[in-house]
C-alpha positions, 0 to 999 in steps of 0.5 A: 503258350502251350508248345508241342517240339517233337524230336526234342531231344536230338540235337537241334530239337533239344536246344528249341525246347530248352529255349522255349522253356527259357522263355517262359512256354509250356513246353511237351516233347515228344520222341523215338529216344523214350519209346514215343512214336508220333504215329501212336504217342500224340497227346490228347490235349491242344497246343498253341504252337508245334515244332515238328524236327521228329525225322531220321534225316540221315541221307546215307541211311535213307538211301539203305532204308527207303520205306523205312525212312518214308514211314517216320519222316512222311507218314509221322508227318501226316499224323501230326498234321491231321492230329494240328487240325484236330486240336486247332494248333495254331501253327505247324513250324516243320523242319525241311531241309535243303535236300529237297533243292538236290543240286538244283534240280529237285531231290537226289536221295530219298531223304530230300523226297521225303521233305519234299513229300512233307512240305508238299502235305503242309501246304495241302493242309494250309489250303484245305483245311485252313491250318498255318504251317511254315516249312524251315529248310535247314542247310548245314547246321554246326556247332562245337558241342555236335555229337558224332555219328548223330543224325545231324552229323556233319564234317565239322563234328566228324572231323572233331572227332578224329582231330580228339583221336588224332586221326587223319581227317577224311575228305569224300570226293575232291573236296570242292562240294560246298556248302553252307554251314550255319551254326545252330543257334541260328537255326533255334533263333529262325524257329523260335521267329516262325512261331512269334511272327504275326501274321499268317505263313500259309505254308511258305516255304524259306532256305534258313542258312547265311547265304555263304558257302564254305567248300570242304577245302576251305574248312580244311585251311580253317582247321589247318590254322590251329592243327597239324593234321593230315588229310585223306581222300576218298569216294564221293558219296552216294546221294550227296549235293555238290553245291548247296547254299541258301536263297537267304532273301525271302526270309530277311524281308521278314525280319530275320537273318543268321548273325553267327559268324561261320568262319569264327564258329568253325575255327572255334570248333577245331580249337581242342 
């Protein structure tokens, strides 16, 4: 299969696209890193399938850039999707997330809106120009090897970071905020799923995660089982979700599930 992933080198980006290599696909990436811009940079050829993870999906930043944001993560995705139409791709796999959710009641910081505004274009696209598109709503995705300070930075990689500095680790808020951390293996196996299953998704929108949550006080015992590290609270953040945990069921009766454990993961994560 000839394979577009844009944003193939940032942090879940790059695993699909080595994946896909793995499996034998002709793969091109496309990303801000090496100059390229979907809105000016798409390829004059046609692609069977496109991963679409290109984004700034950082919502603190959001909330500081709004317009600037909307232009890479809402008009670049109406670029690419106009572009699948024109070069008769046979599916577009988008990246959402669950900020579109906020705290049950639709989005809390542009960053979700901008998904949101997205998912509502794959499904515009779908019906109206007949183009299959699957919308992925990522939760929180984790592993060992997380850079720091990188788009997809969570607590976990942040609380690594300063576990390596010995650090207090910091807590934003009382600590009860959940979440549900998914391990992104589970994230490249879900999309690499979407591109293989069989038929039509017609713009179907599904919650990829476990189905668990985890508060920040519960990752603070597991880091506590093998550190002795102090912590510190401080302010809630702006824009961020309370309570955040996926709607796993639709996604399972498809076929696929999260078979990482989280807990196991995380513990791995603060062996250092």
């Amino acid at each position: 299969m000839r394979v577009l992933v844009t944003g193939h080198k940032g942090y879940i980006g790059s695993k699909l696209y080595s994946r896909l290599v793995e499996l034998g696909h002709h793969v091109t990436g496309i990303d801000l890193k090496d100059g390229e811009d979907i809105i000016d940079c798409l390829p004059d050829e046609d692609y069977d399938y496109v991963f679409h993870l290109a984004a700034i999906p950082r919502v603190g930043f959001s909330v500081e850039k709004p317009s600037y944001t909307l232009k890479q993560n809402v008009y670049a995705t109406s670029v690419l999707l106009e572009w699948s139409y024109h070069h008769k791709v046979k599916r577009v796999i988008f990246s959402s997330s669950a900020a579109v959710l906020g705290n049950g009641h639709g989005p809390d910081s542009p960053y979700g809106l901008h998904k949101l505004l997205s998912e509502q274009e794959c499904k515009l696209y779908s019906r109206l120009y007949g183009l299959d598109t699957v919308c992925l709503r990522y939760y929180n995705v984790f592993s060992q090897d997380q850079e720091y300070g990188g788009s997809y930075s969570t607590v976990i990689s942040a609380w690594m970071e300063m576990l390596r500095r010995g650090l207090p680790l910091r807590i934003d808020g009382d600590g009860t905020q959940s979440r549900d951390f998914i391990h992104v293996d589970d994230i490249v196996s879900a999309n690499i799923f979407a591109m293989n299953y069989p038929n039509k998704f017609n713009s179907a929108c599904f919650d990829v995660g476990t189905g668990n949550a985890l508060s920040l006080n519960d990752v603070k015992e597991l880091v506590k089982k093998n550190n002795k590290v102090d912590f510190t609270y401080g302010n809630a953040r702006e824009g961020d979700i309370h309570s955040s945990i996926a709607d796993t069921t639709r996604l399972k009766n498809l076929g696929w599930s999260a078979i990482i454990d989280t807990k196991k993961a995380i513990l791995d994560c603060f062996k250092i």
